[in-house]
Backbone as a ProteinNet text record, in pm:
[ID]
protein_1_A
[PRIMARY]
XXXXXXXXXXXXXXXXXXXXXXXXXXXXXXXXXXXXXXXXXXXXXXXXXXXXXXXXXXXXXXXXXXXXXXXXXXXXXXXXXXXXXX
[TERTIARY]
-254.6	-327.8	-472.6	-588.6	-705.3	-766	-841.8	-944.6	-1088.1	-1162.9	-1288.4	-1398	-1505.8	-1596.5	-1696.3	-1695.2	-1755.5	-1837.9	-1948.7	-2003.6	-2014.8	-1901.5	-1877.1	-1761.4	-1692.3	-1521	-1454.2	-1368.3	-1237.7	-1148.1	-1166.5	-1091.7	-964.9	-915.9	-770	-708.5	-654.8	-553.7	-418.8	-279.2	-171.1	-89.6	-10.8	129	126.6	197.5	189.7	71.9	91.3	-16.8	49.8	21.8	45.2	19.5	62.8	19.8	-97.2	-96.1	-218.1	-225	-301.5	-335.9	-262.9	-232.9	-121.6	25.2	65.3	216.4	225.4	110.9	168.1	270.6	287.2	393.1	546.6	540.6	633.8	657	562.8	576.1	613.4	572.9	563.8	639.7	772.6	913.9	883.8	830.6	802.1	679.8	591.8	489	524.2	549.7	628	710.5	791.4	879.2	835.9	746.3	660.6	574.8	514	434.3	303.1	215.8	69.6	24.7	-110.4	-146.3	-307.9	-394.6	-526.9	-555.1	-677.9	-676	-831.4	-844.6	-915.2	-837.6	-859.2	-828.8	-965.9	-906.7	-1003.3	-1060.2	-1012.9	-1031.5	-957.4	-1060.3	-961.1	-864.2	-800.8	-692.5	-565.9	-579.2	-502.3	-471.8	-580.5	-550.2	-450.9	-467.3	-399.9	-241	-221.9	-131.1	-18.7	-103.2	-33.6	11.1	-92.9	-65.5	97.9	59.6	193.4	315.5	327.4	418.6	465.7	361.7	397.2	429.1	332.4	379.7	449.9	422.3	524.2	673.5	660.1	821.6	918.1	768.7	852.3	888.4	783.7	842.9	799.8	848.9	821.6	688.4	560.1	458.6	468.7	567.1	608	706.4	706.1	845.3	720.7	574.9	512.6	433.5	435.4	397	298.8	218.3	60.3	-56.1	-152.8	-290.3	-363.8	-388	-421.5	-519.2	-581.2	-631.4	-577.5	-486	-420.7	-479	-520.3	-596.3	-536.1	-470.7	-372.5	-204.5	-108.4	27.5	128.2	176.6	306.5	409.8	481.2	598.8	678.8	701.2	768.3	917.1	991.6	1115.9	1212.3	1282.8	1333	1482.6	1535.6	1643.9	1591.6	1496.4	1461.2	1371.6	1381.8	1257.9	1257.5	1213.2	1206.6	1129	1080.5	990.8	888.8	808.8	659	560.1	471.2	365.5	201.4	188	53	-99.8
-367.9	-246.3	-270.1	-186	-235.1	-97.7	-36.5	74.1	69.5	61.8	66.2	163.2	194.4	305.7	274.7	338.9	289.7	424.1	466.6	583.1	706.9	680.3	832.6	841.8	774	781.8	663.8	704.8	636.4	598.5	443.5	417.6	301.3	325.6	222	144.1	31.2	-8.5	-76.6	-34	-49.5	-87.4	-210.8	-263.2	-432.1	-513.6	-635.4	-750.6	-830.5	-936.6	-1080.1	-1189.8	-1331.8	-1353.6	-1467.3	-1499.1	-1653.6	-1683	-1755.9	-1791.4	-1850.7	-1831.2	-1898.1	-2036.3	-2134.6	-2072	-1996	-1917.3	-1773.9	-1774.8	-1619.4	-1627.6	-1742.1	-1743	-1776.5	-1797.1	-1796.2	-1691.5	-1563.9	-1469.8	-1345.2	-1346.2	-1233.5	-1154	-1168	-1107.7	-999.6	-1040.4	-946.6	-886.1	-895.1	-808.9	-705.5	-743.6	-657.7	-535.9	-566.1	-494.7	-377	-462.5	-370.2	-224.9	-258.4	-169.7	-158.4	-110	-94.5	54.7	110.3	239.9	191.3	268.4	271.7	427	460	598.5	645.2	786.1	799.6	877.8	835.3	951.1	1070.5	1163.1	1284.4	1259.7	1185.5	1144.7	1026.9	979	842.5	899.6	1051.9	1065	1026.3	1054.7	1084.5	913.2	852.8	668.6	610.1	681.1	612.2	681.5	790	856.9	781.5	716.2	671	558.3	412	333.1	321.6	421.1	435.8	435.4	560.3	557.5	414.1	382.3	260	107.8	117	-52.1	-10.7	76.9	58.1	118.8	243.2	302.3	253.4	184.1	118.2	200.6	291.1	403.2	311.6	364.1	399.6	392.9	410.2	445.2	625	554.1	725.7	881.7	787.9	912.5	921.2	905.9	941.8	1077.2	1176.8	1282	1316	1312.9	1371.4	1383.4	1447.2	1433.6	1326.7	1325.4	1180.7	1171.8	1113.4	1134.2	982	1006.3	829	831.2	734.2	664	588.6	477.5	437.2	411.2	355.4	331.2	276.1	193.3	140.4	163.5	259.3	283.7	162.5	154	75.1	85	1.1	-52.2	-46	37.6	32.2	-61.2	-74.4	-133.6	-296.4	-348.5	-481.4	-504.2	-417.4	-412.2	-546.8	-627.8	-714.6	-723.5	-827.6	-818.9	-800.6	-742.1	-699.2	-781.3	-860.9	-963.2	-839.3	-754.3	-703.6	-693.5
-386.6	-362.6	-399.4	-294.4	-356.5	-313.1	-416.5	-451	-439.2	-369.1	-371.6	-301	-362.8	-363.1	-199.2	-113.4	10.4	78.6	79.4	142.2	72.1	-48.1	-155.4	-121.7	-87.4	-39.1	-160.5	-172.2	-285.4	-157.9	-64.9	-3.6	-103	3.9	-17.6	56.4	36.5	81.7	5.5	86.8	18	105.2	18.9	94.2	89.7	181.8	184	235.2	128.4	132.2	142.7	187.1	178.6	37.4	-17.2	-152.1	-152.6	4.2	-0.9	179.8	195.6	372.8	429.4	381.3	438.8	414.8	366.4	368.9	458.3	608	642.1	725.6	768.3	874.4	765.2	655.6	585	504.2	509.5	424.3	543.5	653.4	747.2	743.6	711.1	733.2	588.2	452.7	366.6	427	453.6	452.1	526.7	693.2	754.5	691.6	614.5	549.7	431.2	406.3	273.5	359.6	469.2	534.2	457.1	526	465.2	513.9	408.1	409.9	427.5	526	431.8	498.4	370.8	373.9	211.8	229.5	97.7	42.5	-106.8	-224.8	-300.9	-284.9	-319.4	-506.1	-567.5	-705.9	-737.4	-868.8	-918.8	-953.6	-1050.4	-1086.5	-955.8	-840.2	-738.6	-709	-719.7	-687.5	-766.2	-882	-1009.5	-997.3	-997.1	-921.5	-843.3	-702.7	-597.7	-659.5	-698.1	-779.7	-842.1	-934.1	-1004.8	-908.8	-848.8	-793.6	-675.3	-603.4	-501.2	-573.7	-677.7	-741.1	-854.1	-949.8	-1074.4	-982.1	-925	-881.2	-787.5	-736.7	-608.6	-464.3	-496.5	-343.1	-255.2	-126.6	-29.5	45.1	75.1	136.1	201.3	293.8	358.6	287.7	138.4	58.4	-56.5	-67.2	-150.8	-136.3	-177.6	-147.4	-209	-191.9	-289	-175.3	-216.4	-146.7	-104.2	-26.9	13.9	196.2	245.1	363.5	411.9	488.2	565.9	692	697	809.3	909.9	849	946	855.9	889.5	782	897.4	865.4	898.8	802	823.7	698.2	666.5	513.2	446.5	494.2	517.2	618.3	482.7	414.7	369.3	354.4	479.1	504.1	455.1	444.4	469	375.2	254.5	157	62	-25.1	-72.7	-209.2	-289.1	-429.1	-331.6	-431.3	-386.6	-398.3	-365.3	-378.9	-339.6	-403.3	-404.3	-428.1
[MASK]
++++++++++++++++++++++++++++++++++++++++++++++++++++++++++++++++++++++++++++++++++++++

């Protein structure tokens, strides 16, 4: 997950990453699976919030319910979910 300040916006992005450039064709099947979010948060409280819930709880992307402005998302594939590399 990565948080950063761009225009006066608290953008984001969340979900799967490679763990280095030479492994994407060996990682694809997780990332895929993990799904990705980007979007702004209306406050750091609300980032820290999501945070929690997506990497410590382990939700979902699409079963997280809070305030949030999403931009784009591929929902997290639950059936096919895997460890998280974030």
């Amino acid at each position: 997950m990565v948080i950063e300040e761009h225009g006066g916006e608290l953008r984001y992005y969340a979900g799967g990453w490679r763990s280095h450039e030479s492994r994407i064709h060996l990682e694809q099947d997780r990332i895929w699976a993990e799904g990705h979010e980007l979007g702004v948060f209306a406050s750091p409280r609300e980032a820290v919030r999501f945070a929690e819930r997506f990497l410590v709880r382990g939700q979902a992307l699409q079963e997280i319910d809070m305030p949030r402005l999403v931009r784009h998302r591929q929902d997290t594939d639950r059936s096919r979910r895997t460890s998280r590399c974030t």
